[in-house]
ZANU-582655 format. One record per atom (N, C-alpha, C, O, CB): x, z, y. Coordinates in steps of 0.001 Angstrom, whole numbers, plus 524288, in hexadecimal, padded with zeros to 5 digits. Atoms other than C-alpha are relative to their C-alpha. Glycine has a CB too. Layout:
XZY ...
This chain:
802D5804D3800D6 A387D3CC507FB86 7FD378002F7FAB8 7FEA3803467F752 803B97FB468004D 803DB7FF628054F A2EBB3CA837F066 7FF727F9B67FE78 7FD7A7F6AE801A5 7F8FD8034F8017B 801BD804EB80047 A2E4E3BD887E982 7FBE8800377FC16 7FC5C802F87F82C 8041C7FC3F7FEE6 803E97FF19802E0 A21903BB4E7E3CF 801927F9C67FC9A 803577F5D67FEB8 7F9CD80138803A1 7FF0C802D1803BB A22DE3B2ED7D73F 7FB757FE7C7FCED 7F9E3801F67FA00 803728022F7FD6B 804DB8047F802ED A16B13A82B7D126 802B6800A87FA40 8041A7FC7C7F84D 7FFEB7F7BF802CB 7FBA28012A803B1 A1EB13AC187C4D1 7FEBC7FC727FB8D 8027B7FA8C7F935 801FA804DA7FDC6 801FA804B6803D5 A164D3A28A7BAE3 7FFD97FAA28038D 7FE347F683801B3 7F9668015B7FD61 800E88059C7FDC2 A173F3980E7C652 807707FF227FE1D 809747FBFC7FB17 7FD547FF84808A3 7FB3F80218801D3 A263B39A107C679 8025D7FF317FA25 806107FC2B7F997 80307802C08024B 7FFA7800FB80503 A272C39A857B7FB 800CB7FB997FDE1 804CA7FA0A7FBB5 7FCC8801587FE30 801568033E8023F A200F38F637B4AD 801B17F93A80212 8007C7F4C5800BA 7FB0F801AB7FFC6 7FD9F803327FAE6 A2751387C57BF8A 8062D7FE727FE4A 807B57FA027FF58 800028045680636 7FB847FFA1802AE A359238A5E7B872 7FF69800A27F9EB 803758014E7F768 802C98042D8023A 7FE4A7FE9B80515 A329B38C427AB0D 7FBA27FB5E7FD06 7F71B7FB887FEA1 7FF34807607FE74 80143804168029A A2E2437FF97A1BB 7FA2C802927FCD0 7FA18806A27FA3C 805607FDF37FC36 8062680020803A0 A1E9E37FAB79BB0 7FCD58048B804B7 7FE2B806258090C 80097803827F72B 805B17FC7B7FBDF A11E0388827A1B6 7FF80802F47FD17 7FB7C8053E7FE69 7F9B17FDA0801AE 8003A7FB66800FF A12E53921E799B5 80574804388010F 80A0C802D080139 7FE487FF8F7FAFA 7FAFB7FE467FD3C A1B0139E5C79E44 80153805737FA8F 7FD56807767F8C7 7FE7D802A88083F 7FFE47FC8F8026E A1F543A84F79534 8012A804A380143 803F88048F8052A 801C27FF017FD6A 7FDF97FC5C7FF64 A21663B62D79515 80691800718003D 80851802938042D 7FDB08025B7FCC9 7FB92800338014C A2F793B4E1790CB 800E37FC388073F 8024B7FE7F80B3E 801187FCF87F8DE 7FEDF801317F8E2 A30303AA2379ECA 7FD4B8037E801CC 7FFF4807288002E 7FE167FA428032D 801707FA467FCB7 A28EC3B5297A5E6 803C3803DF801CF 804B58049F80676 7FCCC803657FCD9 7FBB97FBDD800B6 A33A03C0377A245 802A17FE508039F 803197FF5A8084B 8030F800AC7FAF0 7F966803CD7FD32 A3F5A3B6A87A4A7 7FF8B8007E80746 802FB801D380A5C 7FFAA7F6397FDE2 80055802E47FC17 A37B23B23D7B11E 801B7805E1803E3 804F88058580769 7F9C67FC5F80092 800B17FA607FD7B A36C13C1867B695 804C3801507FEC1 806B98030C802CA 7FB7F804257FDFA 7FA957FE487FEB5 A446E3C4BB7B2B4 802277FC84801E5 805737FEC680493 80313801BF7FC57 7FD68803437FAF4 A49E23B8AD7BA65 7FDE780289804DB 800B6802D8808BF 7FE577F95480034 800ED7FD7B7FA07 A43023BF337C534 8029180477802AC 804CD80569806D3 7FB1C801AD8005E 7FB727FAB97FE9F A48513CC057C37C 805F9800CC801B8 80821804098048C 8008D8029F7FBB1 7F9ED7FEC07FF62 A569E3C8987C22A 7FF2C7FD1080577 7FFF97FF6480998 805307FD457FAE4 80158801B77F8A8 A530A3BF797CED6 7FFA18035980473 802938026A80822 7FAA27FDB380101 802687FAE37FDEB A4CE63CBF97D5AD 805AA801788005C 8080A801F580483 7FB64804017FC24 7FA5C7FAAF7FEFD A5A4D3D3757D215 8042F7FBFF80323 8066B7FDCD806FE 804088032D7F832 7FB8D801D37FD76 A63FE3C8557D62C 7FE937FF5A805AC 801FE7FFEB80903 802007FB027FD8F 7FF72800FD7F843 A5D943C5617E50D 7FE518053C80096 7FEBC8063380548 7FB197FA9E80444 800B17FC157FCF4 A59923D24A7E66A 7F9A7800AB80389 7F864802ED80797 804CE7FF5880376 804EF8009F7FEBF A4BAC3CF6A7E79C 7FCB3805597FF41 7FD25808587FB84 7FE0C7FB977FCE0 802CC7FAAD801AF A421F3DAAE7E990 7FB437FF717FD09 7F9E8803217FA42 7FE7A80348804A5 805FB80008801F2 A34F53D6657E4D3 7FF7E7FA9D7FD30 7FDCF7F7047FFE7 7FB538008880538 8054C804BB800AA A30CD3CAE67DA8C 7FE05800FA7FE72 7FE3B804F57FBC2 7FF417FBC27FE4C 804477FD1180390 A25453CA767D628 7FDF27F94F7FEDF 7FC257F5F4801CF 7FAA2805A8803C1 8037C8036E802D1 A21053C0717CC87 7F8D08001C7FE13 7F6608043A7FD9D 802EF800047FBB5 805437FEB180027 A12F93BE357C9DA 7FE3B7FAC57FC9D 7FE727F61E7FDCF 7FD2F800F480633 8041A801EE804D7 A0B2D3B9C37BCAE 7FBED7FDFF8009C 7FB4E7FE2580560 7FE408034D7FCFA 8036580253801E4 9FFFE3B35F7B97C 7FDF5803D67FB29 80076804C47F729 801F17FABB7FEE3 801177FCAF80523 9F7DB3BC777B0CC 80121806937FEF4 8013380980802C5 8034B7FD4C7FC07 7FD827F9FE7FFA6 9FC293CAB37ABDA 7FC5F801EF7FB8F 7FA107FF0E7F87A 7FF4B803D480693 801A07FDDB803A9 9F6B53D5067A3E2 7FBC48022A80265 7FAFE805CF7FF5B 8034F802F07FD75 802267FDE47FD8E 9EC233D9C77ACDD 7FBF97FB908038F 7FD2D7F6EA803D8 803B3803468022A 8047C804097FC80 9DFFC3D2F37B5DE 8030B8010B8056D 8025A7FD7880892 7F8008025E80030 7FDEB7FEE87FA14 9E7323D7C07C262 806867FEA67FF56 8090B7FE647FB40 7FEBE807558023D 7F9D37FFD07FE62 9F5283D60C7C729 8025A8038C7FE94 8018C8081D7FFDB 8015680010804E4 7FD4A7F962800E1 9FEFB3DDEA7C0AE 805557FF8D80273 806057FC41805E1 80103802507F8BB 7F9327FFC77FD9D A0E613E0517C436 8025A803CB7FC1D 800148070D7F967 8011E802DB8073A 7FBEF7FCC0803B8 A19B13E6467BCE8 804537FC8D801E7 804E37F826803C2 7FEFA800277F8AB 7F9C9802267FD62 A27883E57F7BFDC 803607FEB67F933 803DD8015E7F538 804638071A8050D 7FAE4801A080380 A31423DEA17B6B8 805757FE93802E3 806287FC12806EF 7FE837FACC7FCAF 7FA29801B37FE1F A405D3DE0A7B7EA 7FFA8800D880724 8031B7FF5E80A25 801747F8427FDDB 7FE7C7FE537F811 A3D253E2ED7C862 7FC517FA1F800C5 7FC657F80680519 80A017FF9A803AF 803D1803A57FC96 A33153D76D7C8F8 7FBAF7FEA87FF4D 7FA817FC1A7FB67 8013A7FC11800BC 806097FE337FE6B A258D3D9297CD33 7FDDB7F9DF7FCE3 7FF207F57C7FE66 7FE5780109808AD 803A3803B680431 A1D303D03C7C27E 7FAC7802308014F 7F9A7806D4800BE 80166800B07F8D4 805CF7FF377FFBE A0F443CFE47C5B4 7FC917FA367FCD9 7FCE17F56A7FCC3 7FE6A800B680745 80467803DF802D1 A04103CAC87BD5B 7FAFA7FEE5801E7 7F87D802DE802F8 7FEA6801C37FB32 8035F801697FBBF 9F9363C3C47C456 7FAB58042F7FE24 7F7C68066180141 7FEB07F8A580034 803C17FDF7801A2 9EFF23CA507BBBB 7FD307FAD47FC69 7FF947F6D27FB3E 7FD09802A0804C4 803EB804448028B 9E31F3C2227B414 7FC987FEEA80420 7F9EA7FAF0803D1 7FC94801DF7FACA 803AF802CC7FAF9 9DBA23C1707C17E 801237FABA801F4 7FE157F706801AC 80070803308052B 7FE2E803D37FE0D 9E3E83B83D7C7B4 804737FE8680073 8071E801EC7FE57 7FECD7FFCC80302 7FCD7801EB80418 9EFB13AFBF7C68B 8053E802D7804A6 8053F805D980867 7FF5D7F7FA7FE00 7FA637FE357FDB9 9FD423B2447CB66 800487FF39805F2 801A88024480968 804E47FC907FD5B 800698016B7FB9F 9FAD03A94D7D5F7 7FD208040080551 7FF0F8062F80924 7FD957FB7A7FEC3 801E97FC2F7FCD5 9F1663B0BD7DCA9 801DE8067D80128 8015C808F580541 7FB827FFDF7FE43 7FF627FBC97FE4B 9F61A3BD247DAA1 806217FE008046A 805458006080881 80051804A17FA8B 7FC2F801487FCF4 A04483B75F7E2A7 7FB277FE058053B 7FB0C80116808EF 804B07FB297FCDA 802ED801977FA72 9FA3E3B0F27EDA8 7FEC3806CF80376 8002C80876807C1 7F88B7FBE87FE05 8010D7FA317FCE5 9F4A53C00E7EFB7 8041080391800C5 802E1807988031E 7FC37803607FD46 7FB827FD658001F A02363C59E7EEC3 802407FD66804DC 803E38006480840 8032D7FF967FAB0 7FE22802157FB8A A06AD3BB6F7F8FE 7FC528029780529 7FE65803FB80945 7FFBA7F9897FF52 8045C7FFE17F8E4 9FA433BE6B8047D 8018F805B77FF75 80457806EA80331 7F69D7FE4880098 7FDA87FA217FF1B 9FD583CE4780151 803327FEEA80308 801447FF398076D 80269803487FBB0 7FB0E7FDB17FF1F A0ACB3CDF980561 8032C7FA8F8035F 807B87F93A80430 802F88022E7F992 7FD6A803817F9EF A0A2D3C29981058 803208036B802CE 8079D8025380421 7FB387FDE7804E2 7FB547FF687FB1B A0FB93CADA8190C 80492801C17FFA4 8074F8033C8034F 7FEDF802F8803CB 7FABD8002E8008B A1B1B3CC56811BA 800CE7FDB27FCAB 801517FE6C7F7F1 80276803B17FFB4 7FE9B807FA80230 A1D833BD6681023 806697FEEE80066 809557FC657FD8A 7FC817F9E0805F2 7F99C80195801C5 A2B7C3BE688148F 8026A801117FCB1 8063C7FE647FB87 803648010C80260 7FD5A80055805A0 A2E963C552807BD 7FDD77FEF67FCD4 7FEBA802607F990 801F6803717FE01 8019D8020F8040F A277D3BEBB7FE87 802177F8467FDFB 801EF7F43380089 7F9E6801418014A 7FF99805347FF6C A2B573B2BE7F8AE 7FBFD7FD5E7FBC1 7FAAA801627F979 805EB7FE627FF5A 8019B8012880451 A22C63AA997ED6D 8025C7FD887FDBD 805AF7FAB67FFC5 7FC9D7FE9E7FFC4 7FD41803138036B A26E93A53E7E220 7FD4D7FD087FDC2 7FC9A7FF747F9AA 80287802277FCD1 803FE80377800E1 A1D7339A1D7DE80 800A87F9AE8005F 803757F86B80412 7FC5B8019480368 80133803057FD59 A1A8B38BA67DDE4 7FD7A7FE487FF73 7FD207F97E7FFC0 8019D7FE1E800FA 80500800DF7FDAB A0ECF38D097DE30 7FDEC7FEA080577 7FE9E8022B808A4 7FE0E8039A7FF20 800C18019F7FAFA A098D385AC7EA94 7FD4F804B3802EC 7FE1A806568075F 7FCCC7FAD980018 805097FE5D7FDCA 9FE2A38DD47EBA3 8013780432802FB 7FF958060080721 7FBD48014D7FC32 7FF557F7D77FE73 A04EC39BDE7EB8B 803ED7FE16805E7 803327FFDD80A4F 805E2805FE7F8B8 7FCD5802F77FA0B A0FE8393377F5F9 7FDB1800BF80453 7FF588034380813 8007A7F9D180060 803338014D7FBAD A0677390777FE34 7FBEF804C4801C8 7F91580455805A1 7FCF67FAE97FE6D 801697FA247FD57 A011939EDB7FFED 8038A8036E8003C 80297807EF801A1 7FC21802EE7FD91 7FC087FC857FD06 A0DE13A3E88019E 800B87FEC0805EF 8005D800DA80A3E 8057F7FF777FD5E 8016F804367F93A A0E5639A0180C1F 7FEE58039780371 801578068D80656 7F9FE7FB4980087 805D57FE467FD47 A033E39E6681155 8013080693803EC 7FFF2808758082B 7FA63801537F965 7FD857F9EC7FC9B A0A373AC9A8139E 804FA8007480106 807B28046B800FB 7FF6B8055A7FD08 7FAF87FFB47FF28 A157B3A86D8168E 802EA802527FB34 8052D8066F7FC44 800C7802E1804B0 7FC597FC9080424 A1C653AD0680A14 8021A7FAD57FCED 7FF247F77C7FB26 7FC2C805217FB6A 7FC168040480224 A26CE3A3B880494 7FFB28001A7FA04 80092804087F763 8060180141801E5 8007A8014B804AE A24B439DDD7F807 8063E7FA7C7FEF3 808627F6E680156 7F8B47FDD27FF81 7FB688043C801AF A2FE3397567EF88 7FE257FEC17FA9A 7FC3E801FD7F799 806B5802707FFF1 80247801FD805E7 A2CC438D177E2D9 803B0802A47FBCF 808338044D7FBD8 800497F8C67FF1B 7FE277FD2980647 A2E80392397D4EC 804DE7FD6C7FED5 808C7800347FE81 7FB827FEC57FA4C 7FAA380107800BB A3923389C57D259 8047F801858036A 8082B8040380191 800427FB607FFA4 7FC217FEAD7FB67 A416138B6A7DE92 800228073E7FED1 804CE8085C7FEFE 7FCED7FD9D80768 7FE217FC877FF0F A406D39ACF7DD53 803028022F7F906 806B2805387F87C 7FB858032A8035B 7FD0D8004180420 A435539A027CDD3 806F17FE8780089 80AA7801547FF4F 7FD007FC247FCFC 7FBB38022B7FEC3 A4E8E3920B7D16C 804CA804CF80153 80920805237FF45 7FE8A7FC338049E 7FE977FEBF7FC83 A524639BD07DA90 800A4804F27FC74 8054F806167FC43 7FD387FF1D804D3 7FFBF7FC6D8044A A50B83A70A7D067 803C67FF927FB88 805FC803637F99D 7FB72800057FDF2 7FBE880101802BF A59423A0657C785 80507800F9801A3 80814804477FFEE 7FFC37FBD87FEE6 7F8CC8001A7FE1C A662039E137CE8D 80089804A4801D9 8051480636801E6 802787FB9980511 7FC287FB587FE3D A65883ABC97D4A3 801A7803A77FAC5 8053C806D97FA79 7FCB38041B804C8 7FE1E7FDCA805FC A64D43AFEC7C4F1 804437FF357FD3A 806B4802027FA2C 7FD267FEA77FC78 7FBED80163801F8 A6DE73A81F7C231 804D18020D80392 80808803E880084 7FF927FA857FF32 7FCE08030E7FC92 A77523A7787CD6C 803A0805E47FEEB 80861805947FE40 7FD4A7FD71806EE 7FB457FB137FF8A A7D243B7197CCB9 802217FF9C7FA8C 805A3802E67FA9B 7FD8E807018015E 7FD647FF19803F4 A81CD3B5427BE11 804B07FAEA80094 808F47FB247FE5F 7FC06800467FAD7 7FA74803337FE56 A8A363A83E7C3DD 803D6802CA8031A 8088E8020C8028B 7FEE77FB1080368 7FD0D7FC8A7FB1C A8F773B10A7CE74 8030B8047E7FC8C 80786806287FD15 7FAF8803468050D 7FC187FA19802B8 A92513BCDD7C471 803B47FC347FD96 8081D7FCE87FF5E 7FC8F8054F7FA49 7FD538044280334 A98853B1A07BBF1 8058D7FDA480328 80A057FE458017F 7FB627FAF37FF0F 7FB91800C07FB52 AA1A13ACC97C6C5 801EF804F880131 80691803DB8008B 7FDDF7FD7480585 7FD917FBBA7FCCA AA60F3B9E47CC34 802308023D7FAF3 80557805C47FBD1 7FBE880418803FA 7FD8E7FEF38042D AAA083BC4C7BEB4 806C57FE127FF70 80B217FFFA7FEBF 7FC707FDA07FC2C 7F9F2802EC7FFBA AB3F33B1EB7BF54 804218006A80361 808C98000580242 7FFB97FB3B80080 7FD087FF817FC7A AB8303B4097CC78 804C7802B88017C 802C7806D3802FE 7FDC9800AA8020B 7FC7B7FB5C801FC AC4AA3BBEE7CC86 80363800E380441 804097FC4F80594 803617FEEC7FAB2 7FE0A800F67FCC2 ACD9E3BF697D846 80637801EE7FEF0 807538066E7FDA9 7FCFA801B9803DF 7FCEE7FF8E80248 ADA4C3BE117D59A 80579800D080364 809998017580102 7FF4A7FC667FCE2 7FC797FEB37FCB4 AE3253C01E7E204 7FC2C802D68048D 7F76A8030B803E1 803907FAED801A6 8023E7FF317FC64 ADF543C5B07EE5E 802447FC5F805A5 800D97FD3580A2A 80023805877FFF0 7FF3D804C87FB80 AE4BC3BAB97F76B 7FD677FA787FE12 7FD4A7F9077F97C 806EC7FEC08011D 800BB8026E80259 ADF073AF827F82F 8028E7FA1D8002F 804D87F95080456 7FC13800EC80023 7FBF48025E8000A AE5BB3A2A67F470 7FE937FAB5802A9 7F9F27F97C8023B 8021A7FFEB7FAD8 801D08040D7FDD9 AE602395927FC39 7FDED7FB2C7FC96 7FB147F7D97FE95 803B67FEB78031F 802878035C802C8 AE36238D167EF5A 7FC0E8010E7FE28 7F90A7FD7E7FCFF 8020F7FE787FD0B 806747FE948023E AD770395A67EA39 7FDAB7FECD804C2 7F95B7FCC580422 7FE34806D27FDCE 80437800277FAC3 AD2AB395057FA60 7FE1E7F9BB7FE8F 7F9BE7F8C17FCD3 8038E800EC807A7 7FF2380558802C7 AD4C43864C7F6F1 7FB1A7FEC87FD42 7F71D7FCE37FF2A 804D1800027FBD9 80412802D3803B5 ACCAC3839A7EBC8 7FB82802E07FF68 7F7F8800E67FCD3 801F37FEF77FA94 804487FEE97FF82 AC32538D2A7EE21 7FCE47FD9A8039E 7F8287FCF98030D 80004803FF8005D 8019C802427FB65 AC154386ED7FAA6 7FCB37F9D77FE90 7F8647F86280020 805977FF70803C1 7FFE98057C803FB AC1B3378B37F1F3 7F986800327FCD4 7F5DC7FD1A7FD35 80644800AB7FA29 805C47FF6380223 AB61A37F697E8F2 7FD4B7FF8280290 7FABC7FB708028B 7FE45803AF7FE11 805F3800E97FC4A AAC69382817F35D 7FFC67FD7E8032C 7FD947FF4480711 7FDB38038980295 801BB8017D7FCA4 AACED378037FA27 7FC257FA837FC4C 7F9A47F6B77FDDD 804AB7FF3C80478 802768044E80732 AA79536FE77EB0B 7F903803FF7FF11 7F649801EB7FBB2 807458028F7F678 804907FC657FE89 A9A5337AE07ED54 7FCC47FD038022E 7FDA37FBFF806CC 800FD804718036E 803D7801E17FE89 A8F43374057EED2 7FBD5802B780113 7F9458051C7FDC8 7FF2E7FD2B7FD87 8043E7FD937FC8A A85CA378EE7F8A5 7FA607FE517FE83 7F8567F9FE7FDFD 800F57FE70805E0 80764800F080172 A774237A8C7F549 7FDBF7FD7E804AF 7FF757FE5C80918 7FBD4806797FF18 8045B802977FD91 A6D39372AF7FB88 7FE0F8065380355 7FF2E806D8807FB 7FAFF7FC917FAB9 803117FA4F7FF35 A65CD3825D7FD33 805F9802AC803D8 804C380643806CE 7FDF9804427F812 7FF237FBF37FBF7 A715F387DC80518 801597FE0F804D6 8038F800A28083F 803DB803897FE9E 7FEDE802537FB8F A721237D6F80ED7 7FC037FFA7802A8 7F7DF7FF488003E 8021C7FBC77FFA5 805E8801467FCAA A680C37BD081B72 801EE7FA90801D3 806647F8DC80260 7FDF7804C980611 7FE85805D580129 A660836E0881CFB 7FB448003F806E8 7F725802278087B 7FD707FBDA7F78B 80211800837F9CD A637736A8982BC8 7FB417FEC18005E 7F9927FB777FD4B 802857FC1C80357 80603800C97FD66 A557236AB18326F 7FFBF7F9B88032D 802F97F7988060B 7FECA805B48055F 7FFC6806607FB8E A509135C668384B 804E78012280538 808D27FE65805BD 7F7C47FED880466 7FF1E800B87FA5B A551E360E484637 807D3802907FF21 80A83804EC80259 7FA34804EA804DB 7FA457FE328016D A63BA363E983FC6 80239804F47FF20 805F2805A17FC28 802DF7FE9E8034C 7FF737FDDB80112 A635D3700B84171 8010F8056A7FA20 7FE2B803B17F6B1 7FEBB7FE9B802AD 7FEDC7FD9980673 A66FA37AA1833EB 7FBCD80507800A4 7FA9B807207FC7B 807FC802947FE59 8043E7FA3880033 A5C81387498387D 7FB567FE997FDFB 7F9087FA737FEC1 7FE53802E8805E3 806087FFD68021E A505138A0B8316B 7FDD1801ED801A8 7FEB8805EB8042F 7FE678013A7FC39 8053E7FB627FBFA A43C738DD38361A 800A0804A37FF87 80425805717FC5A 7F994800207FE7B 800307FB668009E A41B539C7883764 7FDEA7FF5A7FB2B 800C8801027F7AF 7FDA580306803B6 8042D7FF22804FD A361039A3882BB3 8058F7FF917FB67 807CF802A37F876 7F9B47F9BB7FF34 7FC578018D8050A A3FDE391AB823C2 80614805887FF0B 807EB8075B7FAFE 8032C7F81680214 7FA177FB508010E A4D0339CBC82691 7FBEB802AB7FC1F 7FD6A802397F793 8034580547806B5 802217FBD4802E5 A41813A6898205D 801827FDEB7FA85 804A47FF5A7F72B 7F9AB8011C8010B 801B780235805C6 A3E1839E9C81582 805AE800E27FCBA 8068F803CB7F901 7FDCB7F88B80023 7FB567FEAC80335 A4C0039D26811DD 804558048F7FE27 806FA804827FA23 802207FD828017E 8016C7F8F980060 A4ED33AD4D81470 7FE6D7FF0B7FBD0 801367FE227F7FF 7FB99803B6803E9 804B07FD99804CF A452D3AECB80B81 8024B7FF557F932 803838020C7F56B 7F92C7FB5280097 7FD75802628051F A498C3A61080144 803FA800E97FCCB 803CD801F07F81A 801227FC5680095 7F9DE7FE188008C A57C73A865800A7 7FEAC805447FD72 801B08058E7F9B6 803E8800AF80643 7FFED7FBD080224 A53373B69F7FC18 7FF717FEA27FBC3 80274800C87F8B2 7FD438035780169 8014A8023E80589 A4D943AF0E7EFF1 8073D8007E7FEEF 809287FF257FABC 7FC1E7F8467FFC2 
């Protein structure tokens, strides 16, 4: 899968004032990278506004494909001509934008676009989420090999105090039924790889 990244839309979308700095730039491209390494993502590729050159350039940082629109034209456009190339492989592409405009020509090829905040979001907690997990498994310790009817007990007691996300429940269709369209199962495929 390849997620293509508006990276001055999502920037300027999570990070306070309109100007972006090099220093947020870096940061922004190594959140991507360690992202990249924890899902196991094969391809992002962020994309600039600007560069050192009149044409489109590329270079890899930290394993993730940074492209500069060039001085011809802006980021935007170069993601619109990157999207109509590589319509016909819309099921692995996703965008990262919320920008309407670029939305609405992924649309257009069928290629699934998700907003800057929602995939930030989504970038965060998986950054965060394996150093809670190493953190816990630290503590965890096993200390018999039978197990006992008062730990079954209050473990049982804990998870049932687990409050269930809104996101891992399906919330019934008008006609009662719980199945999703074929489109919608994709969409959410898709997503879940995020």
């Amino acid at each position: 899968m390849i997620i293509l990244i508006d990276a001055y839309n999502v920037l300027k979308n999570v990070e306070k004032g309109d100007f972006i700095s090099d220093a947020q730039r870096r940061s922004f491209i190594k959140k991507c990278a360690a992202y990249q390494k924890i899902r196991s993502h094969k391809k992002i590729m962020v994309v600039f506004d600007g560069g050192p050159c009149s044409w489109p350039s590329q270079e890899k940082i930290r394993g993730i494909s940074v492209v500069y629109s060039g001085t011809e034209r802006t980021a935007d456009e170069y993601i619109q001509s990157f999207l109509k190339e590589h319509k016909s492989k819309a099921q692995n592409i996703i965008l990262v934008s919320s920008d309407r405009e670029l939305a609405r020509s992924a649309s257009d090829y069928n290629i699934t676009s998700i907003d800057a905040h929602e995939f930030y979001k989504l970038m965060q907690e998986a950054i965060e989420s394996p150093k809670v997990i190493k953190e816990s498994s630290k503590k965890a310790v096993k200390t018999a090999q039978d197990s006992t009817p008062e730990l079954d007990a209050l473990m049982e007691q804990a998870s049932s105090t687990v409050q269930v996300k809104k996101e891992d429940t399906i919330e019934p269709h008008e006609n009662g039924s719980e199945k999703l369209s074929k489109k919608d199962r994709a969409l959410l495929k898709k997503l879940k790889k995020l």
